[in-house]
N, C-alpha and C positions, 0 to 999 in steps of 0.2 A: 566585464562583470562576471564573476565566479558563480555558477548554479546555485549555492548555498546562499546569497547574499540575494539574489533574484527571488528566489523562494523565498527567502526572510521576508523580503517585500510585498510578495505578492498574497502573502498568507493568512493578511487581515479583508483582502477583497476575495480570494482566491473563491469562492462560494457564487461569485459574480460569471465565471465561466458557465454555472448550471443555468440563465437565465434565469434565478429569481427560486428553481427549483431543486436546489440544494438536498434538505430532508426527504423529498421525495426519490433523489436519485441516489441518498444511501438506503435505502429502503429497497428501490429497485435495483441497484447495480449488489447490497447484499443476496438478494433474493436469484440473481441469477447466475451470482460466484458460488453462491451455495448446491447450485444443482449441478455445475460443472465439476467443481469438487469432489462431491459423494459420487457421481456417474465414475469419478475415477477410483476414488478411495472410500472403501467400504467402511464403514464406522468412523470416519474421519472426523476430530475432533479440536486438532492444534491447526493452526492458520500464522507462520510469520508473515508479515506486509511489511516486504523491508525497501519500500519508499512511500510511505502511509500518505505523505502530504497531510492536509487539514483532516482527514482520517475519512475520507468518501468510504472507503472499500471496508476499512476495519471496523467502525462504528458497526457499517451494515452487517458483517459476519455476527462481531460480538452479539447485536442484537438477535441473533439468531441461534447462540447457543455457543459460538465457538471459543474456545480458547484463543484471542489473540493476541500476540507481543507485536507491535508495530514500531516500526523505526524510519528516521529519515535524512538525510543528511541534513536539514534546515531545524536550524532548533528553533525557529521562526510557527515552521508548521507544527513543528510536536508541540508546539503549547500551546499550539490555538487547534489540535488536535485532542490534547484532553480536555481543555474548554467544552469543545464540542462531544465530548464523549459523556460527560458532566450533565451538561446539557439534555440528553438525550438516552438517560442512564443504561448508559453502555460501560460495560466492565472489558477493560481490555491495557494491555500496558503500554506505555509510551515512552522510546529513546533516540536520542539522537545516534546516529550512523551511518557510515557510509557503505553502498552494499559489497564496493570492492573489499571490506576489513569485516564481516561476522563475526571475528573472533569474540565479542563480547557479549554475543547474543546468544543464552544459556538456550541451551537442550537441542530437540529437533523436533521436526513438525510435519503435521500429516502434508500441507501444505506449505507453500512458501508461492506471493502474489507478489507482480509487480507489474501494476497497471496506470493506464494514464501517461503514457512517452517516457516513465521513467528509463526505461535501457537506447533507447536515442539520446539521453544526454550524456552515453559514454563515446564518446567521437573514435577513440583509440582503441584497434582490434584489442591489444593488451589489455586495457579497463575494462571491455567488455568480459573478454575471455577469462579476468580476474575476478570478476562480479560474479559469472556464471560457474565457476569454481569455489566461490565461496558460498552461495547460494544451494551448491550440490551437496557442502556439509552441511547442511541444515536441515537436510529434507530425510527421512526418513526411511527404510526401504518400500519401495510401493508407494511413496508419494508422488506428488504432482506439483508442477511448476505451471504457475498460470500468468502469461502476461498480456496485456491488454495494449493496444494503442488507438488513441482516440484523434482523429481529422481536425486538429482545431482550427483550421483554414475553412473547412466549411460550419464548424460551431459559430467562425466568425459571418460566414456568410449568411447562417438563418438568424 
């Protein structure tokens, strides 16, 4: 099964990983992407999340003032990402993409976020080192790359 097809799948439950706690963990995981951020980028304002998933991370930014363009490779999660952005009137953009190909993702950004195993699902030194090269156009002089990886081996245990 292709990551893109998995994600399609799991995109209408995907909110079941937070235990029940979904809104409050865009709330908290915006809250503390936002301090890491500015600690690095002074007046930082653009934010791409280019594997938004159901939009955990971007919702949270946007709600907090950011400029974000979010993208993902599952067009699964980017529509149950504005859904949720909808929902929770968050103003932020939403595209499908894969993060090895940028090229369609206009401008550059004080940030650029990929959190939650997104770069574990690139198996191949090449996929990665082409993700993190295309990731490096994006980002801004003086931006900051922030990725996150989450234990879901023990998310499954508690």
């Amino acid at each position: 099964m292709s990551v893109e097809a998995f994600y399609d799948g799991f995109a209408a439950d995907y909110e079941l990983a937070y235990a029940g706690r979904w809104d409050a963990a865009v709330e908290r995981q915006g809250a503390v992407l936002e301090r890491v951020i500015r600690a690095d980028v002074r007046g930082a304002t653009s934010v791409l999340d280019c594997a938004c998933g159901i939009g955990t991370q971007a919702i949270g930014l946007a709600l907090r003032g950011f400029d974000v363009y979010a993208t993902d490779v599952s067009s699964g999660a980017v529509a149950r990402a504005r859904h949720e952005a909808a929902r929770l009137g968050a103003q932020a953009t939403f595209a499908v993409a894969d993060m090895r190909d940028l090229t369609h993702v206009p401008g550059t950004y004080d940030a650029v976020i990929a959190c939650d195993n997104a770069l574990p699902h690139l198996l191949a030194d090449d996929d990665l080192h082409g993700a993190l090269a295309e990731i490096r156009t994006k980002l801004r002089p003086g931006g900051v790359l922030v990725v996150t990886l989450r234990d879901f081996d023990e998310a499954l245990r508690s």
